[in-house]
C-alpha positions as CSV (number, residue, x, y, z in Angstrom):
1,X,-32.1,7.8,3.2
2,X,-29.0,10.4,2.8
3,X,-25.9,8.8,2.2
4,X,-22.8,10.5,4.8
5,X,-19.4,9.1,3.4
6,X,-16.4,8.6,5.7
7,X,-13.5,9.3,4.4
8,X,-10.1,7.6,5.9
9,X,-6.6,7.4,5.0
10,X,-3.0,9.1,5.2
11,X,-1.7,12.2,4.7
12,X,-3.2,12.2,1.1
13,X,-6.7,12.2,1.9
14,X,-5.8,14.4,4.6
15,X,-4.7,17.1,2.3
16,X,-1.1,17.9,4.2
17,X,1.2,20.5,2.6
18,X,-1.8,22.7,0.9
19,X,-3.3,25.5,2.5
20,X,-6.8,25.4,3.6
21,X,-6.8,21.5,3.1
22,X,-10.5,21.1,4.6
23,X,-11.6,23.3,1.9
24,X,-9.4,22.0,-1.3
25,X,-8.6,18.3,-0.7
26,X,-10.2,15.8,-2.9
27,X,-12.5,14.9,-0.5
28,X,-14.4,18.5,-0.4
29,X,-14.1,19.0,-3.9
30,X,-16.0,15.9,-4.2
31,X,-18.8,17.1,-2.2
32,X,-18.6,20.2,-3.5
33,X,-18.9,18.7,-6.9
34,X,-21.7,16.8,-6.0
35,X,-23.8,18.4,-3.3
36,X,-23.2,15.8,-0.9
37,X,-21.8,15.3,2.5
38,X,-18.7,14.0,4.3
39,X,-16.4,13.2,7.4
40,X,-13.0,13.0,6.7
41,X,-11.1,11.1,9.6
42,X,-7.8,10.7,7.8
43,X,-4.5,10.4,9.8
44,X,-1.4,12.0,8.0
45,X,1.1,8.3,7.9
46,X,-0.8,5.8,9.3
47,X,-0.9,2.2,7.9
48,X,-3.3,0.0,6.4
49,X,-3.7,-2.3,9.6
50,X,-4.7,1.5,11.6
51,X,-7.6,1.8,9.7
52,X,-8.9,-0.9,11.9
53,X,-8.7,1.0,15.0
54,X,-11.2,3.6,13.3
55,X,-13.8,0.9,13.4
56,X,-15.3,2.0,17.0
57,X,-15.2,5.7,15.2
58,X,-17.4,4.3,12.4
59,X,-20.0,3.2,14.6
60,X,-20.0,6.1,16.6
61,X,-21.2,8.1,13.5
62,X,-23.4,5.5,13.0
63,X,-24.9,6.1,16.1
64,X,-25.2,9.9,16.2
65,X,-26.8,9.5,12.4
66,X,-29.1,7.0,12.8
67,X,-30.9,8.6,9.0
68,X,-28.2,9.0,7.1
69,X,-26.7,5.4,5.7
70,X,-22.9,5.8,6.1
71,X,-20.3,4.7,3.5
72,X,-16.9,4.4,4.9
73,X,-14.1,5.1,2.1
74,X,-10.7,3.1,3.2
75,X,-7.4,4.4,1.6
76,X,-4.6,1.8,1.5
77,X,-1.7,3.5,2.4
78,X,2.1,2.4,1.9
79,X,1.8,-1.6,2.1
80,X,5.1,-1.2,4.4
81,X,3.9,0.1,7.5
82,X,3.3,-1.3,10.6
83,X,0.5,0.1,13.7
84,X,2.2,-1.4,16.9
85,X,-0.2,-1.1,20.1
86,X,1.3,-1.8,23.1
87,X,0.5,-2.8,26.7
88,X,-0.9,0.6,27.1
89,X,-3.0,0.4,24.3
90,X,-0.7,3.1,22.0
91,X,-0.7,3.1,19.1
92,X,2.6,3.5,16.9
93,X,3.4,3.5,13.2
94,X,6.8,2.0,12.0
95,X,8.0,2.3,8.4
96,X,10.9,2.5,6.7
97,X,10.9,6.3,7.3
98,X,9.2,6.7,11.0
99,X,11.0,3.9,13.4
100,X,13.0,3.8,16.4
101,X,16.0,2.6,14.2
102,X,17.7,0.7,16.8
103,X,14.9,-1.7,18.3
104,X,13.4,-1.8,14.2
105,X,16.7,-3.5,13.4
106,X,16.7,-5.6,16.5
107,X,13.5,-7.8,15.1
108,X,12.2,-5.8,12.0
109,X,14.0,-6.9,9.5
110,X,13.5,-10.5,10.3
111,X,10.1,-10.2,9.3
112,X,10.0,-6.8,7.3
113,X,9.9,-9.1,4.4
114,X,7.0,-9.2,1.1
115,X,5.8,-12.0,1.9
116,X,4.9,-11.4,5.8
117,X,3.9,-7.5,4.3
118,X,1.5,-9.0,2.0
119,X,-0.1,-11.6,4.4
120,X,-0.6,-9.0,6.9
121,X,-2.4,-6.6,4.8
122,X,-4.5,-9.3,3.0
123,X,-5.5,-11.1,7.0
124,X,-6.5,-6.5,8.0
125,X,-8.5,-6.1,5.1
126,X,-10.7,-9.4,5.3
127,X,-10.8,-8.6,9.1
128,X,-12.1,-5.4,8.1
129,X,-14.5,-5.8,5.5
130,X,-15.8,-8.5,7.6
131,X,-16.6,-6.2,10.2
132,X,-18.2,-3.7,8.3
133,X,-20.5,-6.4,6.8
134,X,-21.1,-7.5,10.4
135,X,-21.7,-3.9,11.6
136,X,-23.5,-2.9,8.6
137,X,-21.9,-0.3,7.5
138,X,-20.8,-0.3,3.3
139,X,-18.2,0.2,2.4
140,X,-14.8,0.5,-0.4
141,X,-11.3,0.5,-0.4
142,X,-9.5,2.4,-2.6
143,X,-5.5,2.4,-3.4
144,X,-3.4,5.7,-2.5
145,X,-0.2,4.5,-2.3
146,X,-0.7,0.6,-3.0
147,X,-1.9,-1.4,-5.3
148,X,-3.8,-4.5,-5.8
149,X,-0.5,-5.9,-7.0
150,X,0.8,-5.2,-3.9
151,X,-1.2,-8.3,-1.8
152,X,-0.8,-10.5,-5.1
153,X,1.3,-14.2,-4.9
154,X,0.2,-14.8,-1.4
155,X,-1.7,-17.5,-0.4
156,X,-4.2,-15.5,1.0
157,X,-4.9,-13.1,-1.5
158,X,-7.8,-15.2,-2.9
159,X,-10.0,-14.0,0.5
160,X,-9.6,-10.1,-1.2
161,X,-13.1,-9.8,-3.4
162,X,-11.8,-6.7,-6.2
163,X,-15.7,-5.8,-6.0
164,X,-14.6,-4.3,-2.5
165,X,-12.9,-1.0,-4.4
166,X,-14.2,2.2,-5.2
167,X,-11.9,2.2,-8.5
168,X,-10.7,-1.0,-10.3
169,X,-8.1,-1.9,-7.5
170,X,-5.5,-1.7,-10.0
171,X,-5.8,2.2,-9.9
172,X,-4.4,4.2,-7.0
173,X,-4.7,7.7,-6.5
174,X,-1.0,8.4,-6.5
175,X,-1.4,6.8,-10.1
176,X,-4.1,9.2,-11.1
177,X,-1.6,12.5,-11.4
178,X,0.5,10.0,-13.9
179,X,-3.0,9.1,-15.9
180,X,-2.1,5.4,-14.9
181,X,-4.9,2.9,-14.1
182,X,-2.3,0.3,-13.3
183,X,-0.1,1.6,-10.6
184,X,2.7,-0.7,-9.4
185,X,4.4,1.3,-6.0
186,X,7.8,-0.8,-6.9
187,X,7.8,1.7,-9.6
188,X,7.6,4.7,-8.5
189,X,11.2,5.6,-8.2
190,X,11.6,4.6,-12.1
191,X,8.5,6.7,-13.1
192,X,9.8,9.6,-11.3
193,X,13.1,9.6,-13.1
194,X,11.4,9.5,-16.4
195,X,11.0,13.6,-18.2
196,X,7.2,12.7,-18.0
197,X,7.1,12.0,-14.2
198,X,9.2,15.0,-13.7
199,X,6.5,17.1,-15.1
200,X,3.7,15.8,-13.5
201,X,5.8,16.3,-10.2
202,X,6.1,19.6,-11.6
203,X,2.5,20.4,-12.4
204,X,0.5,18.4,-9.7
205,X,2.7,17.9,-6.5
206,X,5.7,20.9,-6.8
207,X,6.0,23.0,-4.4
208,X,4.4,20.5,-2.1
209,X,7.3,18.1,-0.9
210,X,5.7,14.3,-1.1
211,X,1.8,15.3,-1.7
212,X,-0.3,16.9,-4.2
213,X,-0.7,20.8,-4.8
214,X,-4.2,22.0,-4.9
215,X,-4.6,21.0,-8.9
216,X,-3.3,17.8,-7.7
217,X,-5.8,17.3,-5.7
218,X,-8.9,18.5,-8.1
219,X,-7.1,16.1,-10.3
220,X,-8.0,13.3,-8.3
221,X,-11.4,15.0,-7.2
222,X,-12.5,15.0,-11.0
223,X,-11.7,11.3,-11.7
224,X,-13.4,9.9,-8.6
225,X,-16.5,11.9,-8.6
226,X,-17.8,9.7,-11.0
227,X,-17.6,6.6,-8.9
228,X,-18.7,8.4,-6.0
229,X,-21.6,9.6,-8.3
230,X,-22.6,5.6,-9.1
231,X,-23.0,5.0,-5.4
232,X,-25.2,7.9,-4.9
């Protein structure tokens, strides 16, 4: 049976800021490394709880390629956002960065907290990979700009299985342009500052404001292909 992978995720996996990003993102440099296929259904800043929403999409694909087996790839955004749906079924992303600052301050804050952020993302990703085992549709996370560190000291955190990541789920593909396979988001700002992070910013994300430049990108493209490889 061919194997179709399904990539999803924010605006890294997406490939925003580079030209051509259908053609040089990781994800088609992967398959272009490997001779395989792919559907890339990333969504430049969603959240982690979003990627639930793509679930219906998943088995859609399923559907319309009944020989291939499908392999959905999940990239764990920014642990900090929130997907709101409303009465009308909308969807909206609040962060930090994208909010209606007045009505976020009203009730936000009062449970913007690490704790509630952790629980949250711990009670999405069970949810999830429960109903891809249900749906039967495999199936890995991996980290962009998270890290397993991130869901740690919560009560729940013992329902995560580590198995469930493409990469160790220490390793985040932010983390991958700094050669780190222990990436901690808390520390970004520090490893940034550093002369280091300054060139790496210099060779792998400049001019591109917030996202990898093309070498960026076959950075990351090089260092997964081998895990993709194991699951082909």
């Amino acid at each position: 049976m061919n194997k179709l992978f399904v990539w999803l995720g924010d605006s890294w996996t997406y490939g925003s800021e580079i030209d051509n990003p259908k053609k040089y993102r990781f994800t088609s440099l992967i398959d272009q490394n490997l001779g395989i296929r792919s559907i890339n259904l990333a969504k430049p800043g969603i959240s982690i709880d979003y990627l639930i929403f793509k679930l219906k999409q998943l088995e859609k694909i399923k559907r319309l390629y009944p020989q291939h087996e499908i392999i959905a790839l999940f990239g764990l955004t920014a642990p900090y956002r929130l997907c709101i749906e409303d009465q009308n079924l909308s969807k909206l992303i609040i962060s930090p960065n994208v909010y209606d600052t007045v009505a976020f301050k009203s009730w936000g804050k009062d449970i913007f907290s690490d704790q509630h952020i952790k629980t949250k993302n711990i009670i999405n990703l069970t949810f999830l990979a429960d109903q891809c085992r249900k749906k039967d549709i495999k199936f890995k996370f991996y980290n962009i700009l998270c890290n397993f560190k991130d869901f740690e000291g919560s009560y729940f955190t013992s329902y995560l299985d580590e198995s469930d990541w493409l990469v160790s789920s220490r390793w985040s593909v932010y983390g991958s342009l700094f050669d780190l396979t222990d990436f901690e988001f808390s520390k970004t700002s520090a490893l940034e500052g550093t002369s280091f992070g300054k060139s790496r910013i210099k060779e792998y994300i400049y001019p591109c404001r917030a996202h990898p430049n093309i070498l960026g990108h076959q950075k990351i493209a090089d260092f997964l292909t081998n895990y993709i490889k194991d699951i082909i």
